[in-house]
N, C-alpha and C positions, 0 to 999 in steps of 0.2 A: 504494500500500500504506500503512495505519495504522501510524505507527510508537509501539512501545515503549512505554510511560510509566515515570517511574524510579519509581515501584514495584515492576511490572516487572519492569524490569533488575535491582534490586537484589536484590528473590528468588532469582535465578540466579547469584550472586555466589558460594555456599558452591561450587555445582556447580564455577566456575571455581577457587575456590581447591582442591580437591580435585585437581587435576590431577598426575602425577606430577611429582617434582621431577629427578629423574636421567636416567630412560629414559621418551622417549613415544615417536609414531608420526607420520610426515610424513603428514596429513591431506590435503592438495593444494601445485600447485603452479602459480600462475597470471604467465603471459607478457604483457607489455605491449609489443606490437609497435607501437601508437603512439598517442598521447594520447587516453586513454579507450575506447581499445581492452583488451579480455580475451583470451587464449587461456588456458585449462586443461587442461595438458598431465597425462600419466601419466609423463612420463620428462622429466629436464630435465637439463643441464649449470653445471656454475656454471663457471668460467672465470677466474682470477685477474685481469686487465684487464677482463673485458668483462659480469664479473658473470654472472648468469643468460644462457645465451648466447641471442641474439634478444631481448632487453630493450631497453626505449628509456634506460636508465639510463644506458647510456655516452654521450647525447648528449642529456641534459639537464642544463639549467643547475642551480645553486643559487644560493640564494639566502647560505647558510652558507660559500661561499669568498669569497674577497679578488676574484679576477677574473672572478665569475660563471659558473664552469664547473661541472662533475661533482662531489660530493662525495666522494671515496675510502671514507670513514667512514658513508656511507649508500648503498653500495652493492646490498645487499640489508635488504628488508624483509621481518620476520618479524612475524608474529602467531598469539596461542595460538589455536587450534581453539577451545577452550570460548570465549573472549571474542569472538570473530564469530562464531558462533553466537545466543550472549547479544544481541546489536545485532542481526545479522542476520535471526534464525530462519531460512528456508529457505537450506538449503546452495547451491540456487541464485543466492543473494547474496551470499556470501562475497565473490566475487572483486569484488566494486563495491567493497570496501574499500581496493584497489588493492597491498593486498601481495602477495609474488611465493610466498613460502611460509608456509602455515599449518598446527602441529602442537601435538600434543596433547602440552601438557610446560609445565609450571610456568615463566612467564617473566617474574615480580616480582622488584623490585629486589631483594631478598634474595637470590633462587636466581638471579638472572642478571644479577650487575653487570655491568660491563662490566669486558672482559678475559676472561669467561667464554667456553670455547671448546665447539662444539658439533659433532659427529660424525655424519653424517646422507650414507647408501649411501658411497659412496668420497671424500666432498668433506669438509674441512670449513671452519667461519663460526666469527669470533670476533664477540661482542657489543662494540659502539664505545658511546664516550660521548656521541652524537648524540642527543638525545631526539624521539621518534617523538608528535606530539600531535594530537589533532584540529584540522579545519579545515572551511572552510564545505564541500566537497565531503564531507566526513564527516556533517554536517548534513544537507545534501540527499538524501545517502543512507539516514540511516540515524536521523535527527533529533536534536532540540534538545536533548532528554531525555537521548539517548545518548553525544553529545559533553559533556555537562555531567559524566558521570559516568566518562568516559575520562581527563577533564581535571582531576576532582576531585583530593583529597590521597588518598584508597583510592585511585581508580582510576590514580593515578601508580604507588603504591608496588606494586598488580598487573601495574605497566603494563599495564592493559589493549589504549592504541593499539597497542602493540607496540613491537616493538625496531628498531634498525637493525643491522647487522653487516657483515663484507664476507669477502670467502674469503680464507683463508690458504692452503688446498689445494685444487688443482681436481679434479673429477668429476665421477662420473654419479649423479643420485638420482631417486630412484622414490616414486612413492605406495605409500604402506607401509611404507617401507624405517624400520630403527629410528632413533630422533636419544636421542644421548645425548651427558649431560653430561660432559666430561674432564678440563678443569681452569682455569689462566690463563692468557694469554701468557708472563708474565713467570716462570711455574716451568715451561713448557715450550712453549720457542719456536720448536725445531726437531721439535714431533712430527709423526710422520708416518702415518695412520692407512688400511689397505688396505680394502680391499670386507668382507672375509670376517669382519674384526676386529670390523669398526662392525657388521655383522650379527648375528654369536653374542656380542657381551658382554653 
């Protein structure tokens, strides 16, 4: 496939920034059962230790710890709908991007420092201060043009790579289901937020 040219990409930039900033919609949700493997699931679990449950995440290394193990703080990978779309075009490439969930909801450093907690079917993810950046496999997928513009000083402050986050509360989430913004850790660190709540707000 021809990829992108940042012209391009940057055409599609208003589109991404339009996205909402409070309430969007969980787009997909893609499983990595083991290196460079996809499953795109309709129902997933996140799981407080084990992250998206059936993820290779609990048993891969980083590079970001002292002893080379799992990172806590990049637990789960999030990326807006609109910006793999934008890289992507066909929704059947989304999930080469290798993030686990993709939704349609404003996730630039503005509306989503980190600390920012997000509510999404009965689980929720707080955003870490891990930064989520291209890399050559981002390249190959989705080319030079489009890493260049992920990596930019815009495409930081839309983050367009995406976020990292890990769960504070486990459950079940679903494609469709709503994700909305709640607040920080540090003004609310014991919240607890039910199925039906995260639904109708």
């Amino acid at each position: 496939m021809n990829h992108f040219t940042m012209t391009e990409l940057a055409a599609g930039l208003d589109h991404v920034k339009a996205a909402p900033s409070d309430k969007g919609v969980l787009e997909m949700i893609v499983r990595r059962p083991a290196v460079g493997a996809r499953e795109v699931l309709e129902t997933g679990v996140l799981h407080l230790e084990q992250g998206l449950v059936g993820d290779t995440w609990s048993v891969r290394g980083s590079s970001r710890t002292a002893d080379g193990s799992r990172h806590p703080d990049m637990q789960v990978n999030i990326m807006a709908a609109r910006a793999v779309a934008l890289v992507a075009g066909s929704r059947d490439r989304w999930a080469l991007a290798g993030d686990q969930l993709f939704i349609d909801i404003d996730v630039s450093a503005d509306n989503m420092p980190p600390g920012t907690r997000l509510a999404l079917g009965s689980a929720v993810v707080e955003i870490t201060d891990q930064p989520h950046i291209g890399c050559g496999k981002f390249v190959a997928r989705y080319g030079v043009d489009a890493m260049k513009l992920v990596n930019s000083a815009v495409g930081r402050a839309l983050q367009l790579r995406g976020v990292n986050a890990r769960v504070v509360q486990p459950g079940t989430i679903r494609v469709g289901d709503l994700v909305r913004k709640l607040a920080y850790s540090s003004v609310t660190p014991d919240l607890k937020v039910g199925p039906t709540e995260a639904i109708e707000a």
